[in-house]
RODO-2510 file (C-alpha; in nm, 4 decimals, decimal comma):
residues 119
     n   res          X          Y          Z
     1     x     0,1739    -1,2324    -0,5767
     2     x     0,4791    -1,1233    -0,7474
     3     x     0,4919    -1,0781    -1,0824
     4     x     0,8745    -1,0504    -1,1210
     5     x     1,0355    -1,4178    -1,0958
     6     x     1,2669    -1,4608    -0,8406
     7     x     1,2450    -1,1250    -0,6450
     8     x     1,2292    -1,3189    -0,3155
     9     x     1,4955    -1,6107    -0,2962
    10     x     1,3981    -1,9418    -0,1919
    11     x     1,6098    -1,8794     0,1001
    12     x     1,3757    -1,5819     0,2042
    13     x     1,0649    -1,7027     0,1106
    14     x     1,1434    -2,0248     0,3342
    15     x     1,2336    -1,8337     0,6373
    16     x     0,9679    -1,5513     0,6153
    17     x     0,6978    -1,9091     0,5861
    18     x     0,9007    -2,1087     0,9198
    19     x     0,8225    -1,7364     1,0744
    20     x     0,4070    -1,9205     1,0218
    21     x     0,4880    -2,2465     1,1588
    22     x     0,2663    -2,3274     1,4838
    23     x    -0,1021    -2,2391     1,5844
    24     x    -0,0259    -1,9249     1,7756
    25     x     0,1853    -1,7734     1,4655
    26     x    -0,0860    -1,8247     1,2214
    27     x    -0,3134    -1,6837     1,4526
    28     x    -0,0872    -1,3984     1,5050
    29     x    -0,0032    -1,3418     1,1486
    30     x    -0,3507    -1,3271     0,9938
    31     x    -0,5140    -1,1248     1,2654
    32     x    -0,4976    -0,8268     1,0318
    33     x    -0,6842    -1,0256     0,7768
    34     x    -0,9524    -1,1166     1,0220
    35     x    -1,0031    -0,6885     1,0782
    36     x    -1,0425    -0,5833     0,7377
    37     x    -1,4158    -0,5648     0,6944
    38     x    -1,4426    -0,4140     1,0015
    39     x    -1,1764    -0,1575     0,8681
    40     x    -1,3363    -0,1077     0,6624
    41     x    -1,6611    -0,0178     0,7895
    42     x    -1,5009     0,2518     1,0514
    43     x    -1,3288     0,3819     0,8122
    44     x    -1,6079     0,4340     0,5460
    45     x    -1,8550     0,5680     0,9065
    46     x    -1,5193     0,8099     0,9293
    47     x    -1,5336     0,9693     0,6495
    48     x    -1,9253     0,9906     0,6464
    49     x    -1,8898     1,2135     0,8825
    50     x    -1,6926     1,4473     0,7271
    51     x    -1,3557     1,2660     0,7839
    52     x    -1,0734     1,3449     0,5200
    53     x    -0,6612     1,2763     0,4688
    54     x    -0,5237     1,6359     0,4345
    55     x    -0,2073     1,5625     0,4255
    56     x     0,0061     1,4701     0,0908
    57     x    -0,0787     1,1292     0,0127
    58     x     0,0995     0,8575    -0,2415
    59     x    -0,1210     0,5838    -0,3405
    60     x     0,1832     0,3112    -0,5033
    61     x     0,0017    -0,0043    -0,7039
    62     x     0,1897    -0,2774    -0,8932
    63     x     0,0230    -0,3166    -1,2799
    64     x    -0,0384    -0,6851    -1,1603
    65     x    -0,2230    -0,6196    -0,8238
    66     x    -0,3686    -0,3126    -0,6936
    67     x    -0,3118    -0,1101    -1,0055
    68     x    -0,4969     0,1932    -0,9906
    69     x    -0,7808     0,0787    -0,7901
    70     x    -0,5881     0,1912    -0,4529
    71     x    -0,5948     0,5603    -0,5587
    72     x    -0,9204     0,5147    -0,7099
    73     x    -1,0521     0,3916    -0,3548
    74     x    -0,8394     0,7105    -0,1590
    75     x    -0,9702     0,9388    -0,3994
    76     x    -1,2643     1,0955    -0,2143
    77     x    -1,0752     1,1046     0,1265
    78     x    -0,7716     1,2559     0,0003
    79     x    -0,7968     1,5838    -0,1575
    80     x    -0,3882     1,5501    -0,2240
    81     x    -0,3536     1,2051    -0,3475
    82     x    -0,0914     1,1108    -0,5928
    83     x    -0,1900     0,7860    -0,8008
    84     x     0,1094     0,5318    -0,9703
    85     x     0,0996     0,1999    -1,1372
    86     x     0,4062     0,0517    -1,1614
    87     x     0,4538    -0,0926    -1,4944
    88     x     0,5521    -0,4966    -1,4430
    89     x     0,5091    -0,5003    -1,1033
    90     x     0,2671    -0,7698    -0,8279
    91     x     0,2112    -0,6538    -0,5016
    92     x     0,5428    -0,6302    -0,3722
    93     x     0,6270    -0,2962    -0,6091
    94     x     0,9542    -0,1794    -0,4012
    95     x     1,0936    -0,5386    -0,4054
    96     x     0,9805    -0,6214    -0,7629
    97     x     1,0517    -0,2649    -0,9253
    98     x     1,2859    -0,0468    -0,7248
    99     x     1,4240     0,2008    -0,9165
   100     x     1,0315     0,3097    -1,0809
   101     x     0,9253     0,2956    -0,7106
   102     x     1,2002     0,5499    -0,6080
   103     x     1,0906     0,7554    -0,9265
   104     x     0,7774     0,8168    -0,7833
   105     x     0,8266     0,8356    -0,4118
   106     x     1,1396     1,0546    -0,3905
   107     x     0,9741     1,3398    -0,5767
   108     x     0,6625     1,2954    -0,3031
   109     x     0,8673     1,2872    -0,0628
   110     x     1,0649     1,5806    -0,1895
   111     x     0,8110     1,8197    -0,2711
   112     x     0,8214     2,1605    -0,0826
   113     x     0,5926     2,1612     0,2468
   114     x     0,2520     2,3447     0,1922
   115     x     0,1167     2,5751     0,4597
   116     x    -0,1871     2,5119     0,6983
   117     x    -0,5000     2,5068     0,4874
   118     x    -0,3231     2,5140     0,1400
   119     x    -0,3825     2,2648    -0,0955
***
């Protein structure tokens, strides 16, 4: 999943995979997997009902995963979304591509507050 060769060292990668080893920590680890349709389906019932993101939102997707189609999904629940692709990047964007990550979060991060009800 990452498109930049040896962002994680073996090292890492084989301690992150013993953290998977037994029943109980597989069924642990992908239990988030097993909820995303359901997710899904409150979230979509959420914002059918009038549900929205009002704050500032940053929607960060590496060229070689996401891309643009995580902003693209946020765009009608977030009336302040921020889309980036990161150029060269998988999924793992602030591992694979720090410093173009950092160009487009500190700025977010950074911007001047808004007011209640001002977008």
């Amino acid at each position: 999943m990452s498109a930049v060769p040896g962002t994680f060292p073996p090292e890492e990668v084989a301690a992150v995979a013993s953290s998977y080893s037994g029943d109980e920590a597989l069924r642990v680890g992908f239990a988030h997997y097993r909820t995303l349709l359901e997710d899904g389906r409150v979230n979509r019932a959420w914002h059918e009902t009038g549900g929205t993101l009002p704050m500032p939102v940053l929607a960060v997707g590496g060229e070689h995963s996401t891309g643009a189609r995580l902003a693209d999904s946020l765009n009608t629940v977030a009336p302040r979304l921020t889309g980036a692709v990161i150029p060269g990047s998988g999924h793992f964007v602030p591992e694979e591509r720090p410093d173009a990550f950092a160009r487009e979060l500190l700025p977010f991060l950074s911007a001047p507050p808004q007011p209640p009800g001002h977008f």
